[in-house]
N, C-alpha and C positions, 0 to 999 in steps of 0.2 A: 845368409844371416845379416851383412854388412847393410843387402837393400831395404828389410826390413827394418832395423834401425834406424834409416835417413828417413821410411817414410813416415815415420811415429815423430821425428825429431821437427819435420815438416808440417806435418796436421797441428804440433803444441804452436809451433808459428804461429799458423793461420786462426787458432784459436785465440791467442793474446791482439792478435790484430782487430779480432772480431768485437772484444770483451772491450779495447781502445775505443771503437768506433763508437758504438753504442753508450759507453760514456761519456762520448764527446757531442753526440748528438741529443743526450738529454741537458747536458747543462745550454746547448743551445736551444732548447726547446723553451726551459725554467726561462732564460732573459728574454722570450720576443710573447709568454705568456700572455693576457689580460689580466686585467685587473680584477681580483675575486669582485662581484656581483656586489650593490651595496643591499643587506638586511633590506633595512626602510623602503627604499624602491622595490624590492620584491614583494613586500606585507602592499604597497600602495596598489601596486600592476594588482594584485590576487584579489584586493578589496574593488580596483575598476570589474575584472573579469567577473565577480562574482552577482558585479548589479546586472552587466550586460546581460550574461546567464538567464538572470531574472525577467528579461528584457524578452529576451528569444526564444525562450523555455516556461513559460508560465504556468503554476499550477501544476497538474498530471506529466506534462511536460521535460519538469526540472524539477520536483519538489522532491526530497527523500521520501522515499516508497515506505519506510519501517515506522513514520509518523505522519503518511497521508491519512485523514479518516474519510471511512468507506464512503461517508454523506455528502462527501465534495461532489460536488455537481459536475456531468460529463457534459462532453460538447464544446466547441470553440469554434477558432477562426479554422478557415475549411481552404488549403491544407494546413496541417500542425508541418510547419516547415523545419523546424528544431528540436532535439530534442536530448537528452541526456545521457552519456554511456557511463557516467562513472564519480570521479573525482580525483582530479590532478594537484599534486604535491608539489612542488618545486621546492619547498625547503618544510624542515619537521613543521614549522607552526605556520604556515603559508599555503590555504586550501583554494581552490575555486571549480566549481564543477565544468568539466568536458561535454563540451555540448559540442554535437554534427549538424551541419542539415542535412536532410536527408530527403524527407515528403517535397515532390515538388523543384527538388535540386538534381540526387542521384543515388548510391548507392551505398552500400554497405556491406566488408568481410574481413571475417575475421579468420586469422591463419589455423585455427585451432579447431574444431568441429563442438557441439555439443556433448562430446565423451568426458570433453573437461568444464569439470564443475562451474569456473569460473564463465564462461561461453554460455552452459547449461544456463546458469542464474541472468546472464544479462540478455539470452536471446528474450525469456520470460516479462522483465524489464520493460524490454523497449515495445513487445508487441501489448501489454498493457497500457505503456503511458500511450502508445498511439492510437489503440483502439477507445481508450475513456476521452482524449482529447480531439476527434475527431467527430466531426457531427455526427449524429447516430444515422448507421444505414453509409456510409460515405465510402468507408474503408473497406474493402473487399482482401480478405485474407485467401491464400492458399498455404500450405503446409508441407513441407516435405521433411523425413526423419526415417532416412532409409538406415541407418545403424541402430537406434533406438527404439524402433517400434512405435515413436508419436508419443513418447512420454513427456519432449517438453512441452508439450501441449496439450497435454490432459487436461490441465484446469481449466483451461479455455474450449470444452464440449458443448458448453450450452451457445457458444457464439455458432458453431459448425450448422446446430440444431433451429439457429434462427436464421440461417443461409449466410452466415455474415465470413463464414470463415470454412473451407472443407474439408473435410475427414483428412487428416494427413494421411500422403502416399510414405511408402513404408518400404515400395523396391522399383525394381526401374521402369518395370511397365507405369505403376502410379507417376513417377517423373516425368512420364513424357505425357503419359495424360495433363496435368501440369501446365510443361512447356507447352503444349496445343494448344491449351483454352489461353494460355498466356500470349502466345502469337498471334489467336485469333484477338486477342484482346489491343493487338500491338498493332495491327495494318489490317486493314481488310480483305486482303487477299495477297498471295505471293508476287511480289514483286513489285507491289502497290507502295505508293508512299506511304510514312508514317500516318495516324490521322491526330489532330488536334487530342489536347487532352480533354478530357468530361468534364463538363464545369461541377456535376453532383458528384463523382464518382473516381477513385482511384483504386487499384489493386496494388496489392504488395505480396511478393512470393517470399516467405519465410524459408529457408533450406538449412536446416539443425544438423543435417550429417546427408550427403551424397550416399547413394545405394551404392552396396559393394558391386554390383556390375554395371555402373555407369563406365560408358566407352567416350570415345573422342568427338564423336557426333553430338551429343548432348552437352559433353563440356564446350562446342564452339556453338549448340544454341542459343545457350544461357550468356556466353562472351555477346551473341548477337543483340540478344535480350537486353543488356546492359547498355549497349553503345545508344541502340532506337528507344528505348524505353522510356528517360523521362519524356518524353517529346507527345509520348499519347498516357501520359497517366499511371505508365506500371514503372512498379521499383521494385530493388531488389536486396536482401539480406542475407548474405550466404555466407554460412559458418565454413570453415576447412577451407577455404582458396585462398591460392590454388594449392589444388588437391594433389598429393605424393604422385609422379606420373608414372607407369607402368612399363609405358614405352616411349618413344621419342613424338610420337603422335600426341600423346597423351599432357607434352609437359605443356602446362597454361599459363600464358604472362597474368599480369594482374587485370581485373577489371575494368576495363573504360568508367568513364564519370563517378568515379566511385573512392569512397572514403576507405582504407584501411588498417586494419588494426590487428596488430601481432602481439602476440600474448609472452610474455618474457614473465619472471619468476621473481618477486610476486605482485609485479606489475604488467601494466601493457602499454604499450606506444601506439598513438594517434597520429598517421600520415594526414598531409595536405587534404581540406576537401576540394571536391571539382572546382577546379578555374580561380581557386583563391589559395592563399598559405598563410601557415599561423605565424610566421618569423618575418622578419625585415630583412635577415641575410637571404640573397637567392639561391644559394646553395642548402638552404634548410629544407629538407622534405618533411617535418612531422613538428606536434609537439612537443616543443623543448621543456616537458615536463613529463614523469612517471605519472600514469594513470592507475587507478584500482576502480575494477570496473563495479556497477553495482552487483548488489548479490540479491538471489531469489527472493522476490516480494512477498511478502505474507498473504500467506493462502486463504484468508479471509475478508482478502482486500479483490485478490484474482476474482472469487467467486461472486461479491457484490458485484463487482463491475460489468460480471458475463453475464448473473441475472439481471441485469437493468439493463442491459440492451437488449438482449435475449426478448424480453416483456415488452420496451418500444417500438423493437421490430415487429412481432405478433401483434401487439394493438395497431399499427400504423397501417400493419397488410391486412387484416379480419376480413373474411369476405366467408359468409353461411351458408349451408344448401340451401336457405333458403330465400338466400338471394339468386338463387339459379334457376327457381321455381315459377311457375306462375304465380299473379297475385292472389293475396287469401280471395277476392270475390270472384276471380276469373274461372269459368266451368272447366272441370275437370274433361279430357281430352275434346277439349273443344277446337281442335287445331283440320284444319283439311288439307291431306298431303298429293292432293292434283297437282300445285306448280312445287312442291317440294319440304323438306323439312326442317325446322328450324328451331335453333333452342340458346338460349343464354352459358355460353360457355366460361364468364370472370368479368372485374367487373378493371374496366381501364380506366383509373383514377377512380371518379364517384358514377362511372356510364358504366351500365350492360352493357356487353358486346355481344351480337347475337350473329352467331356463327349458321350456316345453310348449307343444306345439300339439295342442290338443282343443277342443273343446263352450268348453267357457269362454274360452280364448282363442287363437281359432284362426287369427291372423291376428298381423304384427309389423311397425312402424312404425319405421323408422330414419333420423335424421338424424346428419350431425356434419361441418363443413365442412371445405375440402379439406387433406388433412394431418395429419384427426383421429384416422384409425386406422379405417373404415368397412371397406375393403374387409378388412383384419387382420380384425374381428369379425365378418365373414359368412364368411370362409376359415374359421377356429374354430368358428364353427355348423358350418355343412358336413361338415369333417370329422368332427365330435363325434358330429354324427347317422349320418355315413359308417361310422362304427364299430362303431355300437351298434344300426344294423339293415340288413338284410341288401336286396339290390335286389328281392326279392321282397316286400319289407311298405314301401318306402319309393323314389319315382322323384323325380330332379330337372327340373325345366325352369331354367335358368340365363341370363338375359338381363343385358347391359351394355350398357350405352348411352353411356360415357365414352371412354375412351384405351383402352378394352382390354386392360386385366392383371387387373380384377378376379376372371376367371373362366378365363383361360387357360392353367392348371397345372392343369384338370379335363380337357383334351383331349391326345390324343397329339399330339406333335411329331418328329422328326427327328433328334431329340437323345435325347428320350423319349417310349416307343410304350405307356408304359401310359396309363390315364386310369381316372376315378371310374366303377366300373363301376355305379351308381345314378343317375348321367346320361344323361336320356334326346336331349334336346336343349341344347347349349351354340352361346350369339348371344356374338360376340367383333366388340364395335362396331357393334353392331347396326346395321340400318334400324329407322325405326319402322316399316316393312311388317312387317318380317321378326317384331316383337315382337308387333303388330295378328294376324299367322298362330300365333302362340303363343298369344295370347289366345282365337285362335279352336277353339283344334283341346283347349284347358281347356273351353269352353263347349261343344262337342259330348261331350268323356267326359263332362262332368257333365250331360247330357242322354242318355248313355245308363244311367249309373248309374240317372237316376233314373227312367228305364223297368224296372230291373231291380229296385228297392224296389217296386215296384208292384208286378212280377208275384211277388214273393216275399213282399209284405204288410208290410215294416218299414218302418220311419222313420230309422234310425242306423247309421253306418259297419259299426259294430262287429256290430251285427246281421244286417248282408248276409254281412258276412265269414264266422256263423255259419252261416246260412243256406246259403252254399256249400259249405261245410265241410262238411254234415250232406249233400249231395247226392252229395259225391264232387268237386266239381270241382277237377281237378288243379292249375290256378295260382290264386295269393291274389291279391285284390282289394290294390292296393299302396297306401297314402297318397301323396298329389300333393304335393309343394312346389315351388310357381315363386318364384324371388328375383331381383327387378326391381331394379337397379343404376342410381340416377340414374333413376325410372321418369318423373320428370317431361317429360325428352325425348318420348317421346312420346306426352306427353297436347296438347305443346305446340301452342298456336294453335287455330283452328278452322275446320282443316279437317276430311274428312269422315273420316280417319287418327283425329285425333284424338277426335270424336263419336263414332264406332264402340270406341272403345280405351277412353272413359269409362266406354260402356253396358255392355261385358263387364265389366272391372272391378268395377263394381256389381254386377252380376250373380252373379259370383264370390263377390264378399267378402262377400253377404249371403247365398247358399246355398250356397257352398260347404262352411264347416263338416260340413254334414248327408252330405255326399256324399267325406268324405276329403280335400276339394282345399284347402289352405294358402297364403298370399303371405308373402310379405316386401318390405315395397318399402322402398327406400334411395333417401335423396337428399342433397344439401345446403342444400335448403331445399325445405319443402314448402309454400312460398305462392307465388303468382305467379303459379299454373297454371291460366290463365282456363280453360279447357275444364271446370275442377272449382269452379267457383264453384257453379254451382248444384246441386254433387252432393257438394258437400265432406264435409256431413254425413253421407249414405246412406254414404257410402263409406267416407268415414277414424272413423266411429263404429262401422262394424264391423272396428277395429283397438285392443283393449281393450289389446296389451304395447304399451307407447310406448320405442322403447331411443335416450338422447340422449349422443352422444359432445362432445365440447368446440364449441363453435360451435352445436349442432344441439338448442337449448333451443325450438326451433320445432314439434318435434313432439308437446312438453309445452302444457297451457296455459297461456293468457297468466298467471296465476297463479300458476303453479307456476315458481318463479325454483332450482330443486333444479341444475339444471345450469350455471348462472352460476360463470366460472371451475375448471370443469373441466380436470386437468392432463391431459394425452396417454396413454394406455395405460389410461383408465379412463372409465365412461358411467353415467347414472343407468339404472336401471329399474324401468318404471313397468306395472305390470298391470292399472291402473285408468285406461285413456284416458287418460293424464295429469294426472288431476287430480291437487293438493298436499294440502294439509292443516294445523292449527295449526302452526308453525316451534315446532322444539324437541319436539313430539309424536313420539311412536315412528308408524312408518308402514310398516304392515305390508305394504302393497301397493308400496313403491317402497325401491329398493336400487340403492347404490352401489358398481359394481363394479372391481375390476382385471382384466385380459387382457391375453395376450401377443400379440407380434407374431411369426404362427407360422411364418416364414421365420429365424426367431433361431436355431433348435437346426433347421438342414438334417438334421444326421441323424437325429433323430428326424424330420421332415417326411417325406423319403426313405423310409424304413423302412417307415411308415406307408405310403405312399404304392403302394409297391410291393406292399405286405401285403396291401390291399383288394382291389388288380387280380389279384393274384396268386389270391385266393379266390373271384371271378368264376365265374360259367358258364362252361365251356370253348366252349360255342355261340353266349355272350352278345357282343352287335356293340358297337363303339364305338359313342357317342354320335353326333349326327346335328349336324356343326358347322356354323355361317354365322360367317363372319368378313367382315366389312363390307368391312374395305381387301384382302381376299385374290382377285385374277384366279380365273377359270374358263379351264380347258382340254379343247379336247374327247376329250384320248387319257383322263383321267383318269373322263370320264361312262360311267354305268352303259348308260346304253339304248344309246351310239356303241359299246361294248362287248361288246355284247349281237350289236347287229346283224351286226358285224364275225364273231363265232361261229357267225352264219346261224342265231340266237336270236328276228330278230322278223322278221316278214315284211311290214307296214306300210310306205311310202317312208316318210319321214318329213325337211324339214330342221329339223337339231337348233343353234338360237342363242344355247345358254346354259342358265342357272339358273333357274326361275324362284324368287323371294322367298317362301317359306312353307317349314313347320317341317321338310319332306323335300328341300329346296333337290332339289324335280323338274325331270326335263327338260323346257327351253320349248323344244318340237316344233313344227311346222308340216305339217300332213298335205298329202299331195301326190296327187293320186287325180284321176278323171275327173270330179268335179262344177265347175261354172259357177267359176273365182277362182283357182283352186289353182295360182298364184303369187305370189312372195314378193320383194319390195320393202324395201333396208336404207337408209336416210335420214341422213346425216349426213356434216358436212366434216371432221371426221377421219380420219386414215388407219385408224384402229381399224374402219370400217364394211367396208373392204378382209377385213379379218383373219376377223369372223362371215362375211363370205359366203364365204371360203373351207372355215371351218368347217362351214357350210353343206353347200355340195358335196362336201366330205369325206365326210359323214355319209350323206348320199342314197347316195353312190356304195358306201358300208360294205351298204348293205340288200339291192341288187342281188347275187342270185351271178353270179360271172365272167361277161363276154361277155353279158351280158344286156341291155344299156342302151350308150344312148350318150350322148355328153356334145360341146358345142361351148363354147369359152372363149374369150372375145375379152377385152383390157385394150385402154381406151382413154384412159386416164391413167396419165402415168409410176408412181403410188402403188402401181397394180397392177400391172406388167407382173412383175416377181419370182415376187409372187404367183403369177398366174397360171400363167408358164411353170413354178414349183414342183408347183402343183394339176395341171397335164395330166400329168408327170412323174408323180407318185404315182398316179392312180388310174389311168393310162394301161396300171399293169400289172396291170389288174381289168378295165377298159370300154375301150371303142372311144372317141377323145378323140382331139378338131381341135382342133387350136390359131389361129384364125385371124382376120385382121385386120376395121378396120370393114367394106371389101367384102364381106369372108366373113359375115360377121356379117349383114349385110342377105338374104344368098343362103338361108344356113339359118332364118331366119324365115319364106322362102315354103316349106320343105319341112315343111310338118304329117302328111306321110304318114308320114313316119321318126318314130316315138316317142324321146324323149329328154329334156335335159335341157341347157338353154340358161343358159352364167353367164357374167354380163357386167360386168367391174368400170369402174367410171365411167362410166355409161350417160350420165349427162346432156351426157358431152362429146362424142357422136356428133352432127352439124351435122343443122339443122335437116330437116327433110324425106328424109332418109339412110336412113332405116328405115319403108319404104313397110308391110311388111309386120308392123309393130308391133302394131297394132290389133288386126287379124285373128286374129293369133297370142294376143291377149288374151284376145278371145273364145273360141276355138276349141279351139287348142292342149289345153286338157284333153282335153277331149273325144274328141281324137289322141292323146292320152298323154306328149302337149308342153308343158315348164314352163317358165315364165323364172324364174332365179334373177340377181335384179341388186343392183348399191348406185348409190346413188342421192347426188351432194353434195349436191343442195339439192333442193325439192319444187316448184320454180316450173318447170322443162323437165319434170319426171314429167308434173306438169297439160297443160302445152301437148302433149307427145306422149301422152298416153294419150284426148286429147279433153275432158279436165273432168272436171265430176261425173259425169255418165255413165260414160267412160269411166273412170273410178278404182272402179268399181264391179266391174272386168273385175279388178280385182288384191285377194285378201281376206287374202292375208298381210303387212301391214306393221310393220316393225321400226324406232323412230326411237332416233335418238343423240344428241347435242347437239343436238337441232330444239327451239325456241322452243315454250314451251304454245300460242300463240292460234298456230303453225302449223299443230301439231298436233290442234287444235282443230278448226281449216277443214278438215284432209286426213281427219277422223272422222265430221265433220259436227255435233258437241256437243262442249261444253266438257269437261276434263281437268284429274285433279288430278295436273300430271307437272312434277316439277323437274328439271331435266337436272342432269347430274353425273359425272364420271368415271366407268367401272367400272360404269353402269348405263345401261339402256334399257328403254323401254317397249315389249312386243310387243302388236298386234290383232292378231285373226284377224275377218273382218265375219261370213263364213258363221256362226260361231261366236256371235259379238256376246261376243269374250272378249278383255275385258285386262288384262296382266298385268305386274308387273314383273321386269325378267330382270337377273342379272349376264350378259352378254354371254362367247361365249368367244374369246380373245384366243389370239394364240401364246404360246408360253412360252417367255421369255426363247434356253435353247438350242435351240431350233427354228432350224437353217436354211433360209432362202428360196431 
């Protein structure tokens, strides 16, 4: 008890000691003071700072945004080096606005992110005063607003839309998209010096709010970004730095060359900018004055300003299809593509640029990410070339691999029946099968070409062409262009799709040239594409045009930084692989172009459009289409067609399309040898639909009264069907409609030739169908077929006997079945994806498989 007593009597001690101390160090504090500030010299320094302000900040610059009018004229001294955050206080009636520099000097962050209002209103501010007060076209914006979604920058849509500013990224992948183009925009390649700044041109990266999963790597880019950055032109704005750190990795010192500004309640404070301070004391770091910073500008002032540059930029770039075209008096495909082909691709400055494929470069490489105008600048090729040579000296092959608009105004529609009549094949959403059978069916013309150089002794397009010419032969050898949209689809992965897709590719684009054949491949990025890792070189070196639209500085070298901030409607081109060259050198090999967007003037498009088709062969066939998402029907197949006319004499059942460049009929021949029946696999009711299709088709081949037909449904899915199918062909052949009973009874009659379909086979009870086997074996050999669908492949096995007996059926067709099923039911492994809209046929007699679009009913088909 006694110790605790001493130590309480002890702590009241140290307590009055402490309570001493502290008042003996304020009254020394009060006598070694200054002298309060005088009034008058505060109102004088506010009234200097206010004219300076005026001085450094002119106009949009510095003036209050809440009574700028809209008609104040945009544009200035190029850079706007100053510019205004706010208004600083130093005593109640003592104002002068806080003006940084920034454009030109270094940078700018503010400790708070765009979540607080205050941030929110001034990031709006300053990317206003700087965009009206910079010449128009000068300032290249980019965006980032990974907590907000890009709401501080909604107002500002129509700058994004005239290339001047870009879609704000919104999470971390957009950030480092970002930081890239910002890099590339910083040095020409890793590890390269800074380069000079653009005498036309700066970027500014706005950052409103850091993505919640920004890591440590990105926060030391942007530190990178900051230190090199004025030195080539980019600066930076970044709200929230540094950012709360996570871990010890994470925590970030402040910005190099850079102004910043902490947000306190209900002011903020202005540190030192780069390399100067606003006090006379050295130990001052900030302005010794509270700031209030501005607040969100009136939204009718945001919107003037986006439209009027918006409008400058579009008038300044205008470039029409029909400045792509030949001239109005120049003859329609009056072009001869013996030494190669050529067409007006944008116009560099007030000059055409007219881009070629020949000997030298016969081959074109395009990147530019999505929204850059890619698919606009292969429509503009297209046509340019569609003009200026006729389908006799010039064929397309036309593959997409995306959404499907790139290429779908070159085929007829329903709406409209013309189409390019120099398209030989157009893929609208292709398969990679369907692009792998394009690839293939280049690689045999250029294998017969080049049997025909041999027996006529030359080496060079243009020389076969002579050489036929001099014989008499009536049609000209045509130039090939295939243009590959998004071709990295499929190169994708490695499977055996894409190994085969690589090898032609190569194949092509290194002898091609010699033999007339041209690519263009399109994408939005051409790295990533494991299948071309070890072929990158062979391949993409024999692509000497590199053409990069905004985003797609990927098809240049790392080096070559020429596409960094690229606005919309315009692309570098490069005819030298991409290589760069001294910055500020003339470079005769790469040009920057404008293009239009050739849907702008429809009637000119139209015109044209119809013009071309219209000057056609009168004998010439539309192109040969595959549209990925589009059903197969069998009323609309050539060979179901054919048969019906008593055209082919073959049975044949017909279950679709198969995938390659004449989308053929996948047939099943039906004849007297050991197998010849056909088996449909799958628990959708789609497998119902092919085997009706099926026996449609068989019953098409038969003349009248020749054949007979038994139809059993033994699941509700089918009975429609069925009773539909005996109904139709019932007025051609002899056709029973009849139940599981019946169904067992006509299995033992192998003496009657015919044709057995049986939809749901596997829901017949076990042991039900004695005479299954038999009929497997035999039935050919009678002239007796089973056409069945099948839900699943485990009762096929148990009623056919196994391996063995699945050996008795050599037409199978699967549909939604599992790879390792189909696998076991083939007896080797399969490179098959299921998927709507497609299935896989064998045939074993054959040892052929193949992939089919299936055919399906058509919507108005009643059952």
């Amino acid at each position: 008890m006694a110790d605790s007593s001493l130590r309480v009597q002890q702590a009241a001690a140290l307590h009055r000691q402490a309570v001493a101390a502290v008042e003996a160090a304020s009254v020394a504090l009060e006598s070694e003071a200054p002298p309060a500030a005088d009034p008058l010299e505060q109102h004088s320094l506010a009234e200097q700072l206010r004219a300076a302000a005026a001085v450094l900040a002119p106009g949009w610059l510095g003036s209050p945004l809440d009574a700028q009018a809209a008609s104040t004229p945009l544009g200035g001294v190029y850079p706007p080096q100053f510019v205004r955050l706010g208004i600083a206080q130093p005593l109640d009636d003592a104002t002068f606005p806080a003006v940084i520099p920034l454009l030109g000097t270094g940078h700018l962050t503010v400790d708070a992110n765009a979540t607080d209002n205050r941030v929110f209103g001034l990031l709006r501010c300053l990317l206003l005063r700087l965009v009206a007060a910079a010449p128009a076209g000068s300032l290249l914006v980019r965006a980032v607003d990974g907590v907000g979604g890009g709401a501080v920058f909604e107002p500002f849509a129509d700058l994004a839309d005239a290339g001047l500013m870009s879609p704000p990224a919104t999470d971390r992948q957009g950030l480092l998209d970002v930081l890239a183009e910002a890099d590339k925009w910083l040095r020409p390649g890793r590890g390269g010096p800074p380069r000079r700044t653009r005498r036309d041109r700066m970027m500014l990266v706005v950052i409103a709010s850091l993505p919640a999963q920004t890591e440590g790597e990105e926060l030391r880019r942007i530190a990178a970004l900051a230190q090199q950055g004025p030195d080539s032109g980019l600066h930076l704005i970044v709200a929230g730095w540094p950012p709360p750190p996570l871990t010890a990795e994470t925590t970030q010192p402040p910005l190099p060359r850079t102004t910043t500004v902490s947000v306190r309640n209900p002011y903020a404070v202005i540190g030192d900018p780069p390399g100067a301070t606003y006090g006379s004391a050295p130990e001052a770091t900030w302005l010794n004055a509270p700031v209030f910073l501005d607040e969100d500008p009136p939204p009718h002032l945001v919107d003037a300003v986006c439209r009027e540059l918006a409008t400058h930029s579009a008038a300044a770039s205008r470039v029409s299809l029909s400045d792509l075209l030949p001239e109005p008096g120049e003859e329609l495909w009056g072009g001869d593509a013996a030494d190669g082909l050529g067409t007006v691709v944008g116009h560099d400055g007030e000059t055409p640029l007219v881009l070629r494929f020949n000997d030298l470069t016969p081959h074109w490489l395009v990147g530019g990410r999505s929204g850059a105008g890619k698919t606009a600048f292969l429509i503009n090729v297209l046509y340019g070339l569609g003009a200026r040579y006729s389908p006799a000296e010039m064929a397309l092959y036309l593959l997409d691999f995306k959404e499907g608009v790139s290429f779908a105004e070159f085929v007829p529609t329903r709406r409209d029946r013309t189409w390019l009549p120099h398209a030989r094949a157009v893929g609208v959403e292709s398969d990679r099968e369907y692009g792998l059978a394009v690839l293939r069916e280049l690689d045999a013309e250029m294998t017969r070409r080049s049997v025909a150089y041999k027996r006529a002794g030359v080496t060079r397009f243009a020389e076969l062409r002579q050489a036929a010419a001099e014989e008499g032969t009536p049609k000209k050898l045509t130039r090939i262009l295939c243009v590959i949209d998004e071709f990295q689809v499929l190169l994708a992965g490695n499977d055996t799709i894409a190994t085969e897709a690589v090898s032609l590719l190569e194949s092509l684009a290194r002898k091609g040239r010699s033999y007339g054949i041209h690519l263009i491949l399109a994408s939005q990025t051409v790295l990533g594409v494991e299948a071309l890792y070890a072929k990158r070189d062979s391949i993409f070196g024999q692509f000497p045009v590199r053409i990069a639209l905004p985003g797609g500085g990927d098809v240049l070298e790392p080096t070559n930084d020429s596409a960094a901030g690229l606005p919309l409607g315009t692309a570098v081109v490069n005819t030298a692989g991409g290589l760069g060259g001294p910055r500020g050198a003339t470079r005769g090999h790469e040009k920057t172009v404008r293009f239009p967007d050739p849907h702008a003037d429809r009637d000119v498009l139209s015109a044209l459009r119809h013009k071309l088709w219209g000057a056609r062969d009168p004998e010439a066939t539309p192109p040969r289409i595959f549209a990925g998402y589009a059903h197969q029907h069998l009323a609309d197949d050539p060979t179901y067609r054919a048969a019906l006319a008593g055209r082919a004499a073959r049975p044949a059942a017909l279950v679709g399309r198969v995938i390659d460049v004449n989308l053929s009929t996948a047939a099943f021949p039906l004849d007297s040898s050991p197998g010849r029946h056909l088996a449909i696999f799958g628990s959708q009711a789609s497998g119902s639909e092919v085997l009706d299709a099926a026996a449609r088709s068989v019953a098409a081949f038969h003349p009248p009264r020749t054949t007979r037909f038994v139809i059993a449904s033994l699941v509700a899915e089918g009975d429609r069907l069925a009773e539909a199918l005996a109904a139709e062909i019932g007025h051609r052949q002899e056709v029973a409609l009849v139940d599981a009973a019946g169904l067992a009874a006509a299995m033992d009659l192998l003496d009657r030739p015919g044709y057995i379909v049986v939809f749901g086979m596997d829901a017949a009870g076990p042991g039900s169908l004695p005479g299954l086997r038999r009929l497997l074996r035999e039935g050919p050999s009678h002239g007796v077929h089973l056409l069945s669908w099948w839900r699943g492949m485990r009762r096929f096995n148990e009623e056919t006997g196994g391996v063995a007996g699945r050996e008795d059926v050599a037409g199978l067709l699967f549909l939604n079945c599992a790879p390792s099923d189909v696998g076991l039911m083939l007896g080797r492994p399969v490179d098959w994806h299921p998927r709507p809209n497609r299935a896989l046929m064998h045939d074993r007699q054959a040892d052929r498989t193949v992939n089919v679009v299936p055919f399906v009913q058509a919507e108005s088909d009643e059952l």
